[in-house]
N, C-alpha and C positions, 0 to 999 in steps of 0.2 A: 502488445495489446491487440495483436492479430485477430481475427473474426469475433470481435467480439462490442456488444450491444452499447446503447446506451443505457439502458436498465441496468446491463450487467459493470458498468461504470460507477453505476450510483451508489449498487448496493456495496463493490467491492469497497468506493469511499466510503461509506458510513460503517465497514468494518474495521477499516485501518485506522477511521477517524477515533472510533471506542477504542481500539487496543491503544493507539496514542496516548487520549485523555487519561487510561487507562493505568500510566504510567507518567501520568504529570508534565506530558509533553502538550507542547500547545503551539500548534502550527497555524499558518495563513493559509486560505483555502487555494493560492497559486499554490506552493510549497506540498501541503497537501495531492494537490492533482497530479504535480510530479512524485511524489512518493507512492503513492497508489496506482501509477501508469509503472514505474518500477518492480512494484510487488507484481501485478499481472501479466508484465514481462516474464520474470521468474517463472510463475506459474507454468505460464506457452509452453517456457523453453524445457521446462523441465517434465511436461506430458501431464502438468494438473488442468483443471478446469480452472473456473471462479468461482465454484459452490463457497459458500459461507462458512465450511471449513477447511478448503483447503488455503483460501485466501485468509481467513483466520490464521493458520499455523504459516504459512509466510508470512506472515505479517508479525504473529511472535519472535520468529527466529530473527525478520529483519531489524525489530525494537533491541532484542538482545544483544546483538555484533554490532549498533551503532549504527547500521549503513545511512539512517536516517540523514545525519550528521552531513555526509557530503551533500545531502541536497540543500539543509540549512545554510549551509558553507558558502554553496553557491549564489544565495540570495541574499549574503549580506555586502 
C-alpha cells in the first residue's frame, strides 16, 4: 500500500466492500481493512494503480480463489 493516500484507502474500501457484499460476504470493518490493504498490495506489486477498476478486478479475482478466506481465518 506504498505511496498511496488516504482517499485512495477509502475509495479502494468501498470497492472491495460492494464486490464483497456483492457476493454475500459480510466482513468486519478490521477484516475488511486488511483485505483491501492486501488487494492494494497486489495492485503496487503488480504495476496497477488504485483506479476503481483496476482495484475492482483484483478484488474480483481475489473474491474468486478465496484468498479472502485466510484473512477471515486469522480473526477467528
Amino acid at each position: 500500500m506504498q505511496f498511496s493516500k488516504r482517499d485512495d484507502f477509502n475509495r479502494c474500501s468501498e470497492i472491495v466492500r460492494k464486490k464483497l457484499q456483492g457476493k454475500n460476504i459480510v466482513v468486519k470493518d478490521a477484516e475488511l481493512k486488511r483485505i483491501t490493504e492486501d488487494i492494494m498490495n497486489i495492485s503496487y506489486a503488480k504495476g496497477g494503480d488504485y483506479s476503481r477498476e483496476i482495484i475492482g478486478s483484483f478484488a474480483d479475482t481475489y473474491i474468486e480463489h478465496g484468498l479472502y478466506k485466510t484473512i477471515l481465518a486469522k480473526t477467528d
